[in-house]
C-alpha positions as CSV (number, residue, x, y, z in Angstrom):
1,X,1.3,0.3,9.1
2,X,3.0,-2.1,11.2
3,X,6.9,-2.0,9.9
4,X,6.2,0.4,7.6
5,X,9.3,2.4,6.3
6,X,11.5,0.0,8.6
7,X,14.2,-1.1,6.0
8,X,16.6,1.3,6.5
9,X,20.3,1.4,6.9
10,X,22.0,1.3,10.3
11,X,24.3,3.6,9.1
12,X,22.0,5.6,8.4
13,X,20.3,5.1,11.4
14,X,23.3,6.6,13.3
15,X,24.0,9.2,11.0
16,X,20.4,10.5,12.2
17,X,21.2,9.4,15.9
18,X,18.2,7.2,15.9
19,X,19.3,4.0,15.7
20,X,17.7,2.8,18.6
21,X,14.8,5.6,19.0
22,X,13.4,5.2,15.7
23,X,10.8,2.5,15.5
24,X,10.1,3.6,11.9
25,X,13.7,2.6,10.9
26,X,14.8,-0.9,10.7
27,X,16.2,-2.7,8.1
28,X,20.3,-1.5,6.9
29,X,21.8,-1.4,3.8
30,X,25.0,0.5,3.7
31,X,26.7,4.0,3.4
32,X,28.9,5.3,0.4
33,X,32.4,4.1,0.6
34,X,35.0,2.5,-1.8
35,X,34.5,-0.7,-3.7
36,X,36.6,-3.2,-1.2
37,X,37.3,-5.1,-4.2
38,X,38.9,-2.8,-6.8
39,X,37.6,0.9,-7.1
40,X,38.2,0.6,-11.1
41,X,35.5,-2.2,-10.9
42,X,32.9,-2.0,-13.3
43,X,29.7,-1.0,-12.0
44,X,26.2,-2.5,-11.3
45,X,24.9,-0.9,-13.8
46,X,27.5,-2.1,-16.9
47,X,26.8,-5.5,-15.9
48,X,23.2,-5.2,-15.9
49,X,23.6,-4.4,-19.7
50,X,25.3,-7.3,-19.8
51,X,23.1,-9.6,-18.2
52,X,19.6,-8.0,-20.3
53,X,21.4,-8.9,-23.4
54,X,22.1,-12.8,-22.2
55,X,18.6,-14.3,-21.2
56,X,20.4,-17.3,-20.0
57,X,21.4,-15.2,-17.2
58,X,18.0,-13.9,-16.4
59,X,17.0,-16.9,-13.4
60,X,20.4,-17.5,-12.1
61,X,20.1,-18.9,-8.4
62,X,22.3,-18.3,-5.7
63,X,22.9,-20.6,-2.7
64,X,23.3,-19.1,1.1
65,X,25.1,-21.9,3.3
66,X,23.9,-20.4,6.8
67,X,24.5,-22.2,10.4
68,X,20.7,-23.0,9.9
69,X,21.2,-24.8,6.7
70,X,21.1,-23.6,3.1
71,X,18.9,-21.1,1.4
72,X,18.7,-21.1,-2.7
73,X,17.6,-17.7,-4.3
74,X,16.1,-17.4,-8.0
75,X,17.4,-13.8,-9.1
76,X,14.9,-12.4,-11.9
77,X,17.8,-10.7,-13.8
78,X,15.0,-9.8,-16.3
79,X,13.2,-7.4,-14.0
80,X,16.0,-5.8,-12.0
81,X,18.9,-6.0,-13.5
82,X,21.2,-3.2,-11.6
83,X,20.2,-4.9,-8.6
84,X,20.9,-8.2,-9.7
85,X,23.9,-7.6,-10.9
86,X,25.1,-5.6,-8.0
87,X,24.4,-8.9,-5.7
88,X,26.1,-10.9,-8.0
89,X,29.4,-9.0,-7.3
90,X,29.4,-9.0,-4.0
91,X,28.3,-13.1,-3.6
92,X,31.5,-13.2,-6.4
93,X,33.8,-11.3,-4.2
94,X,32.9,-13.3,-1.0
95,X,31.7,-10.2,0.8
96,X,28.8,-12.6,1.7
97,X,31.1,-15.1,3.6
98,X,31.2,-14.9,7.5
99,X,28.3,-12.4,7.5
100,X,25.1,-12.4,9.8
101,X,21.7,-12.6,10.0
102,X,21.7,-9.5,12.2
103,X,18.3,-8.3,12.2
104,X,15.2,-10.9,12.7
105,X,11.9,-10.0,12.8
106,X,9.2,-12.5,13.0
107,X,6.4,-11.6,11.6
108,X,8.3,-9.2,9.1
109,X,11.6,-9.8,7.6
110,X,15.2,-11.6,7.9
111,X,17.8,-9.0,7.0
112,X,21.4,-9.6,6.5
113,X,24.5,-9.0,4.2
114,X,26.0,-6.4,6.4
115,X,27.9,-7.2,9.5
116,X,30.8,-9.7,10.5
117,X,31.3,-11.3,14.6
118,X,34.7,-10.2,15.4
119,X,35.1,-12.2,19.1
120,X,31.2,-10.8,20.9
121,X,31.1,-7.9,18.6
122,X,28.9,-7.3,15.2
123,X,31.0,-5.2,12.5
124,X,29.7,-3.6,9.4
125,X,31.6,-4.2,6.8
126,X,32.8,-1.5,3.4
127,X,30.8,-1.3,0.7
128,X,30.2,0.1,-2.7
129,X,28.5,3.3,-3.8
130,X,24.7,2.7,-3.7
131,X,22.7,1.2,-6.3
132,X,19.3,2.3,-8.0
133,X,16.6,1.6,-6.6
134,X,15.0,-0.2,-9.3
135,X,11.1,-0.5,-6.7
136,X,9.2,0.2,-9.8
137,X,9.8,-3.3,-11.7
138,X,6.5,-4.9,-10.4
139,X,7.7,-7.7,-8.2
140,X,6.2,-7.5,-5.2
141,X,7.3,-7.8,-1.1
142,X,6.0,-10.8,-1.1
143,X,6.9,-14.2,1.4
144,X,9.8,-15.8,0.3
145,X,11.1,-12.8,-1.9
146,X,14.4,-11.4,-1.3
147,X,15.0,-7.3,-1.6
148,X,17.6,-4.9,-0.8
149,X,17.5,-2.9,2.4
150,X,18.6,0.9,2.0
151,X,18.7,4.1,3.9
152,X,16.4,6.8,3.5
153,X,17.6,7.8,0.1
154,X,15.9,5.2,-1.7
155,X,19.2,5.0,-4.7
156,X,21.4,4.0,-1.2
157,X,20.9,0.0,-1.6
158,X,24.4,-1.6,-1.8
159,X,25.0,-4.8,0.1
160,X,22.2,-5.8,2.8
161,X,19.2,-7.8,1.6
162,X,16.4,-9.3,3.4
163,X,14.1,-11.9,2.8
164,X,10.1,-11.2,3.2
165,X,8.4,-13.6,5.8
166,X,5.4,-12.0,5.4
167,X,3.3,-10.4,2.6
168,X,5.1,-6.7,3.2
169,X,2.4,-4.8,0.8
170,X,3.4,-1.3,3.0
171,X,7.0,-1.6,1.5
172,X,6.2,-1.5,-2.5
173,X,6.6,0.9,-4.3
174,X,5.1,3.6,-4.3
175,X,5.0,3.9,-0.5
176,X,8.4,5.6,0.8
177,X,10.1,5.0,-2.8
178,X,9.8,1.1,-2.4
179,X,12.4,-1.4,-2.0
180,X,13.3,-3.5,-4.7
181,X,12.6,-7.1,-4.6
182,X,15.4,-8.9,-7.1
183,X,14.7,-12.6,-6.8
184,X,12.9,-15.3,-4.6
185,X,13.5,-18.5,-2.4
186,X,13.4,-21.5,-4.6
187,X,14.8,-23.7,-1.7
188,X,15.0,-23.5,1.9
189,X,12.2,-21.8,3.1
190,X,12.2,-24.0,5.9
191,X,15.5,-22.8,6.6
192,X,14.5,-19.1,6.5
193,X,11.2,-20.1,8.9
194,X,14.0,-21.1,11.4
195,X,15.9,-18.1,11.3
196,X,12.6,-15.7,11.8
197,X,11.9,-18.2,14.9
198,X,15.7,-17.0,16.7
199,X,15.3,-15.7,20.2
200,X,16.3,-12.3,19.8
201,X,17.4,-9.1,22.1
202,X,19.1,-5.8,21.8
203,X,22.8,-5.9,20.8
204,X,25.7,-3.1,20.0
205,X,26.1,-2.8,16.2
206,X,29.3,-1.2,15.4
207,X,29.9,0.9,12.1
208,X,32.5,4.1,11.3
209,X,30.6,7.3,10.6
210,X,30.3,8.3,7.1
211,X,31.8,11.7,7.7
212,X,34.0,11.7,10.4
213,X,35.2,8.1,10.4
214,X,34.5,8.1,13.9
215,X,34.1,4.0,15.1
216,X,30.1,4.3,16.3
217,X,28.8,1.4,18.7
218,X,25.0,1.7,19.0
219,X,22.1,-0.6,20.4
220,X,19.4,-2.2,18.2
221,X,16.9,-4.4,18.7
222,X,15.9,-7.3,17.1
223,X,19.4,-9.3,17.1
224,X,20.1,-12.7,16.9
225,X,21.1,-13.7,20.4
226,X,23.4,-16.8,18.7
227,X,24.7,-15.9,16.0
228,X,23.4,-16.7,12.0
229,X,26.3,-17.0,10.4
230,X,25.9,-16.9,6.1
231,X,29.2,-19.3,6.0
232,X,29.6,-18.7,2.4
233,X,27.4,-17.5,-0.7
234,X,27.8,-19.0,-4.5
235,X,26.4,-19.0,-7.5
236,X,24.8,-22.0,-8.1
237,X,26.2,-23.8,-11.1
């Protein structure tokens, strides 16, 4: 099961100090921490009420502009609404802008959402309290979708995404709880095909411990040598 299990949280990768021992573990999504954009915000969840109960907002798409060129996601509102909704507030608060593309592999996935270049070093950046995992709404890791990375608890998903570059049938639900797919590439695939084709290499990834607060700077593999930069993310109008 080539990948299998491998969407998981650098955070908590070094929380289990196995971020670069750990071949099982590999794609991020982030710790517990205060919303960065109001901590009275509403949550994921009220606004996924909201959005079941206006079907005009069931296919809204989402443009990427990335150094490679621009990536348009459908979000299927209709089958995971928490999670759509939670995406939605973070492309609205910019939390998107300035992040990287800062895990590529090939022949698996493009994961990104979480980290900031601040002059040669890769930041992650505060996020929300995690998410449901809503793996059981019967989309599929299939190419071109787009899911949300996690740690091992599988209700940790908050701000990291990737996007499926192959047919990932080992990370559906029900094998290690699933990660939930939330929408697909409608445009730009070409652009994603470009990113999975990145020279890559082992880089420090730099978080603060969830407990101690402790700055952590780790190895990991799979890192875009040059930068991808998402420049900015917007709901498409």
């Amino acid at each position: 099961m080539k990948h299998a299990a491998s969407l998981l949280s650098l955070a908590g990768l070094l929380i289990l100090g196995a971020c670069n021992r750990n071949s099982d573990n590999l794609v991020p999504a982030a710790r517990d921490s205060k919303d960065p954009v109001s901590e009275n915000a509403e949550t994921a969840e009220e606004m996924a009420v909201a959005q079941v109960e206006n079907p005009a907002e069931d296919k809204k798409l989402v443009r990427l502009k990335t150094s490679e060129g621009d990536i348009v996601i459908e979000l299927n509102a209709k089958k995971a609404p928490i999670t759509v909704a939670n995406f939605l507030k973070y492309v609205t608060a910019g939390h998107y802008d300035g992040t990287v593309f800062h895990r590529v592999i090939s022949d698996f996935m493009i994961q990104g959402g979480g980290f900031v270049l601040d002059g040669k070093r890769l930041f992650e950046k505060e996020t929300r309290k995690g998410i449901k995992n809503e793996s059981q709404n019967g989309l599929k890791n299939k190419v071109g979708t787009i899911a949300m990375a996690r740690t091992r608890d599988p209700n940790s998903a908050s701000a990291q995404f990737f996007i499926n570059v192959t047919d990932n049938d080992n990370l559906n639900y029900p094998s290690n709880g699933g990660y939930a797919v939330f929408g697909k590439v409608v445009e730009g695939m070409d652009v994603v095909n470009q990113i999975r084709a990145v020279a890559t290499g082992t880089k420090p990834l730099t978080t603060k411990h969830p407990f101690t607060g402790q700055i952590v700077s780790e190895p990991a593999a799979n890192v875009p040598l040059k930068p991808v930069v998402i420049e900015a993310a917007e709901v498409v109008k």
